[in-house]
N, C-alpha and C positions, 0 to 999 in steps of 0.2 A: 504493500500500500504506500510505504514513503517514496519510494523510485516509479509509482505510475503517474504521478502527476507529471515529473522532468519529462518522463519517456513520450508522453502524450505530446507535451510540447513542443521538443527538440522532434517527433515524428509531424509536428505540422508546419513545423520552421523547414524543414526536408521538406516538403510535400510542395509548401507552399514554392519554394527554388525550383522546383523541379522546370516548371515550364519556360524558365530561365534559361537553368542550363540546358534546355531543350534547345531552345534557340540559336545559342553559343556555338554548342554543336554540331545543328545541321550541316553546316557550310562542310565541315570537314567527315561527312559521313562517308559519302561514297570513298574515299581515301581509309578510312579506318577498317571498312568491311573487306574491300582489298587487299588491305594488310594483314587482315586479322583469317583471309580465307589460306594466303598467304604461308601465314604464321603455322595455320596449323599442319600446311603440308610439311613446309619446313621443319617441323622441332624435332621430327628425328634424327636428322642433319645435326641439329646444335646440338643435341642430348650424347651422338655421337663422338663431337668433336669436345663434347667437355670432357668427356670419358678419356680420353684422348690426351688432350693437353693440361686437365689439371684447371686449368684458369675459364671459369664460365662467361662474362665479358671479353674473349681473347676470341673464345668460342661463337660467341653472337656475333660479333662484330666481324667473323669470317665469313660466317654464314649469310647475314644480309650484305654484304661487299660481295660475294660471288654470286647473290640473287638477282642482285641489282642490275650488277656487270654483265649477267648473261640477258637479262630482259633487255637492257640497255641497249647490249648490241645488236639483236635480233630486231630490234623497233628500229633502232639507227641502220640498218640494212637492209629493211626492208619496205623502209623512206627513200632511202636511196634509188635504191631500183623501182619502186611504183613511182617514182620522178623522172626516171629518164623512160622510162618506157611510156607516162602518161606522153613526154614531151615527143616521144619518136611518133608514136600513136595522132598528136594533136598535127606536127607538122605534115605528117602522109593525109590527115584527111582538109588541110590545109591545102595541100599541093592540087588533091584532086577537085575541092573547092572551085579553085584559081582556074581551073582546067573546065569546070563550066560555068563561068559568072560568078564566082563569089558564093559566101555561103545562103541566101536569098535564095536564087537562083538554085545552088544543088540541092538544097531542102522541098525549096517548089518541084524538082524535077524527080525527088525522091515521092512526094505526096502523087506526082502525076503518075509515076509507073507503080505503087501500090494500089490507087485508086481504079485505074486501070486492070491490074490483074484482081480487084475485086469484083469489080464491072463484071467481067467476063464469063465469072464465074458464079455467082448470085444478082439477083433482080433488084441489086439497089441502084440509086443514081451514079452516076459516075462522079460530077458535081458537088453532089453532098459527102460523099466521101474525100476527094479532094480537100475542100474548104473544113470540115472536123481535121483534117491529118495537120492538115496548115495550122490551127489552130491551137492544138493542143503543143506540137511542136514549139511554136511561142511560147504558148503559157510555160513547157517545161526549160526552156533556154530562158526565160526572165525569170525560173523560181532558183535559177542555178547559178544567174546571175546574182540574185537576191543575197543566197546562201554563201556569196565568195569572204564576204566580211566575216561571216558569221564562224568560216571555216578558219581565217588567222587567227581571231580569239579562241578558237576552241584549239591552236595549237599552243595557246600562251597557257590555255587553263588544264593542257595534255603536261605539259609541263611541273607547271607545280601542282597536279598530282600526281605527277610521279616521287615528285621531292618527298611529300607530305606522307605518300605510302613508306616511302626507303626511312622517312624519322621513326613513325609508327609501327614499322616491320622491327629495326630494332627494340622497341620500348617493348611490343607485346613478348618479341624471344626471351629476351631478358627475364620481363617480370611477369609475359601473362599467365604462366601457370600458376605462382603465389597469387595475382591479383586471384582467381579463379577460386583457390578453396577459401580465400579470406570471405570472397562472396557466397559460397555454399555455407562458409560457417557462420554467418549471419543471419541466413534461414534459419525455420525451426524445424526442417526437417532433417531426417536422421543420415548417419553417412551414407546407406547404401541406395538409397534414393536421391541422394543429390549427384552421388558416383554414378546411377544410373541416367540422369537428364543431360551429364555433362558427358557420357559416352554418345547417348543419344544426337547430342550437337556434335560429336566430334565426326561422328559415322555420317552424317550427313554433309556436313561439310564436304569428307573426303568423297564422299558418293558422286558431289556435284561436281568434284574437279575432273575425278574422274568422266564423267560423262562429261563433261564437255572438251575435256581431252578425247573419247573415243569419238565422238560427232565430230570435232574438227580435223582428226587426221579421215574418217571415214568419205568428211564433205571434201575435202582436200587432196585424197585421191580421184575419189569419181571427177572433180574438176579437171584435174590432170588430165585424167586418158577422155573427157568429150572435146577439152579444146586443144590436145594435140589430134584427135581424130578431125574436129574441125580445123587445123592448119591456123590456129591463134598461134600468135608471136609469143615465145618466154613459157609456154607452159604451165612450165613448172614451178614460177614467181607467180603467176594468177593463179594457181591452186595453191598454191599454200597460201597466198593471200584471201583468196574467197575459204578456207578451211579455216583459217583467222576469224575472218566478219562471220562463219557460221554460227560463233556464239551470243550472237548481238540479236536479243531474242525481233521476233514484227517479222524485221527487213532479213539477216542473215548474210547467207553467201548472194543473196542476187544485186549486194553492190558492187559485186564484182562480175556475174555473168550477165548481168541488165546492158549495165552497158557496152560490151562486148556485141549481147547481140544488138543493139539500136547503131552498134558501127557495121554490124554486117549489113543492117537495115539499109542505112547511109548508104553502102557502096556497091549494090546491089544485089546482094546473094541471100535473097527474099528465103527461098527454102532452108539455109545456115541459120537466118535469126529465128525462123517457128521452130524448125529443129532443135535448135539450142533449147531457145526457152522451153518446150517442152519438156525436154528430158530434164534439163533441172530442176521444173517441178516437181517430178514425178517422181524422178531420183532423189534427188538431194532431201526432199520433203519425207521421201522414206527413212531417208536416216535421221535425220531429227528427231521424227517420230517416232520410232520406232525403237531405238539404239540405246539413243540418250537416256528417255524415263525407263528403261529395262535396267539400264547400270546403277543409276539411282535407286532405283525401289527395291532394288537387290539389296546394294548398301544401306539404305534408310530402313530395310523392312518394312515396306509400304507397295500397295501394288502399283505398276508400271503406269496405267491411267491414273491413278490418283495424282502421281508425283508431275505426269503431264501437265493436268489441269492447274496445280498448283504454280508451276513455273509459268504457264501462259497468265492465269490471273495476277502473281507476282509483276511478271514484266508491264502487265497494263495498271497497275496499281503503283506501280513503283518505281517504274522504267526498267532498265538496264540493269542493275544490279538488284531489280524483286527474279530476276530468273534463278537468282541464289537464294533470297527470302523465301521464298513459294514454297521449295519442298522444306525449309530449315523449316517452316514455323508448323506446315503441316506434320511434319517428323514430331517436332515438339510437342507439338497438341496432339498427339496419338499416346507420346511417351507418357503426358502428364493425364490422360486418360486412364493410363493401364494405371497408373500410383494408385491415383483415388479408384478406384475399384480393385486393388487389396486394398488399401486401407480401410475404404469400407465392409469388405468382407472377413477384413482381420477383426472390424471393430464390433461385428457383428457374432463373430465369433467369441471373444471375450464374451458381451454382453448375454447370451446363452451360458457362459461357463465353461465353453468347451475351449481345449488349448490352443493355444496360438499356434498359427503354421510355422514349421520351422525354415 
């Protein structure tokens, strides 16, 4: 009775911050989750290298320097080469441009020979096809113009978050596993149900690297063998690039074959761009589907569509990194299902007399 008054108080002085530091927060959220998805691949890594050398900060500080170092360079390499090939790419349809009128002119002459071979083959206007293709064409070259600003800042804000991942990647190696039972030990529930919520998050986590590691090497082969079977330039840098963008829930890898095929559009090999785009519906859309929520719900112990659903409502809930929230929270809300029904059946059991499960 004399320590529930403080407790009461100091819990609505906390309560009452809370949407404070909510605030404070946000800005640095997607950077934390990052980190912290990060984090948890890594610590076998660190836990290794403490074993190792004796010195646990010698150990961290190894571990996020060669994480860093190798994201580093693979983002810094594969900037590189999606720049000089966008630039190869931009001047060939440049040259062929110049070669009918200007770009006016080859987009009009591109609307004329689609509208044309629709003509021919279904009973619409010719006209009305033409003028939608002209059209839309526009609107997508001013939303693209629109987006160029949009796209420098987003390389200024690609930046410092990487910084703010590589601070936070350390801090959690370090100290997130003490941060972690200080905050179990704070609850009032017992160790082996806190042991359990916290494996729970753990296996999910790794469920979801995993899958989106097997989706993007699975989207990043099939890339590979359709645009070397269609005679695209590099290959092998646009499939592992669309194998990349495969994790980026909505859009995916078709910002990488979209426009591929609207160039085959452009230059006339009508039957390359439906072809394409088909098959990477079809295909790529399998694997996503299909691959990804099987590896997850393996790892989560959840079934395959469940964890689907969860990642697609994530990602429209929450953008880009709910494709990670969706299955963590529905994991966790199964885990914290199963507590409370033993606990209620344990409590249930007492209450009868009869002994507690062991």
């Amino acid at each position: 009775m004399q320590h529930r008054a403080p407790l009461i108080f100091l819990a609505v002085l906390l309560a009452a911050l809370v949407p404070l530091l909510f605030l404070m927060a946000s800005p640095f959220f997607t950077s934390f989750l990052l980190a912290a998805v990060i984090a948890v691949v890594m610590h076998p890594v660190k836990e290794w290298l403490s074993r190792r050398l004796h010195r646990p900060g010698l150990a961290t500080f190894l571990t996020t320097f060669v994480t860093v170092s190798l994201l580093g360079i693979l983002l810094a390499f594969a900037g590189f080469r999606l720049t000089r090939e966008l630039t190869a790419a931009y001047n060939a349809l440049s040259q062929r441009s110049l070669e009918q009128g200007g770009w006016p002119a080859m987009v009009a002459g591109t609307a004329d020979r689609v509208a044309g071979a629709l003509a021919t083959r279904l009973p619409i206007d010719k006209e009305a096809i033409r003028t939608e293709l002209i059209d839309r064409m526009r609107a997508a070259s001013g939303y693209l113009l629109s987006k160029a600003g949009a796209a420098v800042g987003g390389v200024t804000s690609a930046v410092v978050t990487f910084l703010l991942v590589t601070l936070f990647l350390y801090v959690l190696l370090r100290y997130g596993e003490d941060w972690a039972v200080r905050l179990a030990a704070l609850t009032p529930l017992d160790a082996r149900t806190s042991a359990s919520l916290l494996r729970t998050m753990h296996d999910a986590v790794v469920g979801n690297v995993i899958g989106a590691f097997a989706s993007a090497v699975g989207n990043g082969l099939l890339l590979i063998l359709l645009f070397w079977l269609f005679g695209v330039r590099s290959p092998l840098l646009w499939g592992v690039l669309g194998g990349l963008a495969s994790v980026i829930p909505a859009i995916g890898a078709a910002l990488v074959w979209a426009p591929v095929a609207i160039a085959f559009l452009l230059t006339g090999s009508y039957v390359k761009a439906l072809t394409l785009s088909l098959a990477c519906l079809l295909l790529l859309g399998s694997v996503e589907n299909l691959l990804r929520p099987f590896l997850v719900g393996t790892r989560a112990k959840q079934h395959p569509m469940l964890i689907a659903l969860a990642a697609i409502g994530g990602a429209y809930a929450f953008g880009a990194v709910g494709i990670l929230l969706g299955p963590l929270a529905v994991s966790l809300a199964a885990a914290l299902l199963k507590e409370i029904q033993q606990l209620t059946a344990h409590t249930a059991l007492v209450g009868d007399g009869a002994p507690p499960p062991a």
